[in-house]
Every structure is written in structure tokens, then in C-alpha cells.
VEXKOLGU-926157 format. One record per residue (C-alpha): residue number from 1; residue in one letter; chain; z, x, y. Coordinates in Angstrom, 2 decimals. Example, Ala and Ser with C-alpha at 12.3 -4.5 7.8 and 13.67 -1.06 7.14 Angstrom:
residues 2
(site 1, "A", "A", (7.80, 12.30, -4.50))
(site 2, "S", "A", (7.14, 13.67, -1.06))
***
This chain:
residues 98
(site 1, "X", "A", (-21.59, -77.65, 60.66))
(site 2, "X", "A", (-18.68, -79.51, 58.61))
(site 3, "X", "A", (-16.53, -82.00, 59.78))
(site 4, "X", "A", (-12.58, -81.03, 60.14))
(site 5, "X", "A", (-11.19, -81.49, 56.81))
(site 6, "X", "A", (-14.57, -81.00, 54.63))
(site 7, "X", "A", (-14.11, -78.21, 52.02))
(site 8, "X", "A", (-17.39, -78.30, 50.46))
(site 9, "X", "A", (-20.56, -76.42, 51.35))
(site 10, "X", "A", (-22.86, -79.02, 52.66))
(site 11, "X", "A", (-25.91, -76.60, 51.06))
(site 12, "X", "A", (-24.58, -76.14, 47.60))
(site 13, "X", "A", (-21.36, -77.53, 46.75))
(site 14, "X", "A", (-19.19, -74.49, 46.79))
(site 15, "X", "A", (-15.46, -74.32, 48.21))
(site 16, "X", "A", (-15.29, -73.13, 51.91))
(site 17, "X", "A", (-12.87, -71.08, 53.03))
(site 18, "X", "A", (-11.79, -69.58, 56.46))
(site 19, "X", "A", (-14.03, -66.55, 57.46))
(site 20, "X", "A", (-13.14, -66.37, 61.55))
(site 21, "X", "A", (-12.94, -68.13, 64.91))
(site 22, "X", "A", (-15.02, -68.58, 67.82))
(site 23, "X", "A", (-14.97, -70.43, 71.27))
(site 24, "X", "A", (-17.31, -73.56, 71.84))
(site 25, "X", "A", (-17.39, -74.89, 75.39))
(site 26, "X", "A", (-16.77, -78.58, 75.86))
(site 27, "X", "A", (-17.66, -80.21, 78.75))
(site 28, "X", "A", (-15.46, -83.44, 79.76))
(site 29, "X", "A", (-14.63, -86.03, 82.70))
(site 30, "X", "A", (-14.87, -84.91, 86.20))
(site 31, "X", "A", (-17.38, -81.88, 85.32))
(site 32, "X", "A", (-14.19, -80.28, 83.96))
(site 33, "X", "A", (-15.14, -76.96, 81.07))
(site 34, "X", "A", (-13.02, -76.97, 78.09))
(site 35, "X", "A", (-12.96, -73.84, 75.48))
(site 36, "X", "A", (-11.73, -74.86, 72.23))
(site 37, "X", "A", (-11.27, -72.11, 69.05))
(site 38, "X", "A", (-13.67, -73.53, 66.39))
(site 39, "X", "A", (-13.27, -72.19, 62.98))
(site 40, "X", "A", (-16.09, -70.89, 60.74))
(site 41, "X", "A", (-15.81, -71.17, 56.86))
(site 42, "X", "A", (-18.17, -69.37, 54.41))
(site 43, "X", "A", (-18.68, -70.79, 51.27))
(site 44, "X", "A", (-17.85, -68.93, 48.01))
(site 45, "X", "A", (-20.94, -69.90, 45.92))
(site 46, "X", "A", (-23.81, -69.40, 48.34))
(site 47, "X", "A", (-22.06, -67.27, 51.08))
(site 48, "X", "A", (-23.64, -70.02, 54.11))
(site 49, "X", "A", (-21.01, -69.98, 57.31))
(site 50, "X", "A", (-20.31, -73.32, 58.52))
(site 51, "X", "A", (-18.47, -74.29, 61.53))
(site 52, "X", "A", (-15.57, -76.81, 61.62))
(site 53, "X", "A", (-16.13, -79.50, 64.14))
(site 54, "X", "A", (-13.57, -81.58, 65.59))
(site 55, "X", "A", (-13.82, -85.49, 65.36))
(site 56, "X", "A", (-14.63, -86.01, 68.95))
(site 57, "X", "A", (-16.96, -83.21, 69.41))
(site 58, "X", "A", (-20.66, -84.14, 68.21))
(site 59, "X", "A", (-22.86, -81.27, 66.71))
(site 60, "X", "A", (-24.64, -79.28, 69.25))
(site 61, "X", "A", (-24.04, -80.70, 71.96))
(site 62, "X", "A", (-21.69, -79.62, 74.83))
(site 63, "X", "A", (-20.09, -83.14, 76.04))
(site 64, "X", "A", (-17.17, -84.86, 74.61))
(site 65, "X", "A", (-18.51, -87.27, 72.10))
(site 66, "X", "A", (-16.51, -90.10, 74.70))
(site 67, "X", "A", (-18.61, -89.59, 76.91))
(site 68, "X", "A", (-22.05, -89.24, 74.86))
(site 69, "X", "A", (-21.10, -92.58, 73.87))
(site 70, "X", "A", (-20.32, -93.95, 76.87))
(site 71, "X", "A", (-23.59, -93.60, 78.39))
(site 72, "X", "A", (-25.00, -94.60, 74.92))
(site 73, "X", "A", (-23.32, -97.75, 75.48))
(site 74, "X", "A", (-24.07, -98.27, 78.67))
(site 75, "X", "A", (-20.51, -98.12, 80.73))
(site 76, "X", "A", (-21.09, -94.63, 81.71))
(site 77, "X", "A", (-23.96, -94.03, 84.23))
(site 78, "X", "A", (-24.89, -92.24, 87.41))
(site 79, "X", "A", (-22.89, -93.94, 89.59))
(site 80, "X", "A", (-19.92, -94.09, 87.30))
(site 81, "X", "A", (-16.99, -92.68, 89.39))
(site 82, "X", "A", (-15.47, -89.41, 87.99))
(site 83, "X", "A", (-19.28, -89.08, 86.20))
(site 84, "X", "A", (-21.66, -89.27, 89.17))
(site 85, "X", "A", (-22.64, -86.06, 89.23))
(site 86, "X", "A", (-21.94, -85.15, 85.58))
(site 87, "X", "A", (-23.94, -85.13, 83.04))
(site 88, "X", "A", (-26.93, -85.06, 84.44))
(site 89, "X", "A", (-29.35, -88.02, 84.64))
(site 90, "X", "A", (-32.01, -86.53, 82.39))
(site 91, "X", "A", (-29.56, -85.74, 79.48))
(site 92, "X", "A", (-28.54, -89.20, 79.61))
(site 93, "X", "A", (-31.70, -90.70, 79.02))
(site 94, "X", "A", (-32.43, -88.27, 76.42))
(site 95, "X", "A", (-29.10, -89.28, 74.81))
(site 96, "X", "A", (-30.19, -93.12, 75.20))
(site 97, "X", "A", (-33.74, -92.47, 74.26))
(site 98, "X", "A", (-32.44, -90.95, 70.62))
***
């Protein structure tokens, strides 16, 4: 996975270009499901397909990078309105805990 904007194969160094689309679900405030179109690149040297990644969406994970950080931080928790019964209470400790 590249960042939005990176043209260069994180393996090898090669140029990436656009090789297709896909959906990525993104989950949000108030338990709300988001599909976004993610493009992949292959690069030209090595032939690896990477996926271009958003600013605000962290690598494998599912949750808008907000609120990762949120309950990183602290301000999001359990009993945070809009949040208290989204994201679960063990993902947020394993977000805290890494």
C-alpha cells in the first residue's frame, strides 16, 4: 500500500502506474459504512500491485483514521456520544495497546 500521490514502488523503485479499481469499506461516526473506489497501481519494473490509500484512511484497517486517533488519544471512548456502541471496546484497546 502507497500513499495518494506516491509513484514509486515501495519494493523496488520502479514507476507505478494505474492497473484498476476496487471498493474498500470505511467505517465512520455513528456506525455509519462508507465504500470508497481505491485505486491499484502495478509497478513497471517488478510488476508488485499496490493500492493507493487516502490520507485519512490508515492501512488495513476499516475505521477512519479520525477516529483511530481519537481513541488513541483518549477523547474517543465507550461512552463517547455518537461512538458508544462503535468501534467496539476490544478494538480500542488493541488500538491503544499498539
Amino acid at each position: 500500500m502507497v500513499q495518494k500521490g506516491i509513484d514509486i514502488c515501495p519494493k523496488c523503485g520502479g514507476v507505478l502506474k494505474y492497473y484498476d479499481s476496487t471498493r474498500r469499506l470505511v467505517r465512520t461516526k455513528h456506525g455509519r459504512k462508507n465504500y470508497i473506489l481505491i485505486q491499484r497501481l502495478r509497478c513497471t519494473k517488478c510488476g508488485s500491485v499496490h493500492r493507493e490509500l487516502p490520507n485519512d484512511i490508515l492501512p488495513y484497517k476499516h475505521y477512519d483514521s479520525e477516529i483511530i486517533q481519537g481513541v488513541i488519544d483518549g477523547t474517543i471512548t465507550s461512552e463517547t456520544l455518537g461512538f458508544e456502541d462503535y468501534p467496539c471496546e476490544i478494538t480500542m484497546k488493541r488500538w491503544k495497546n499498539h
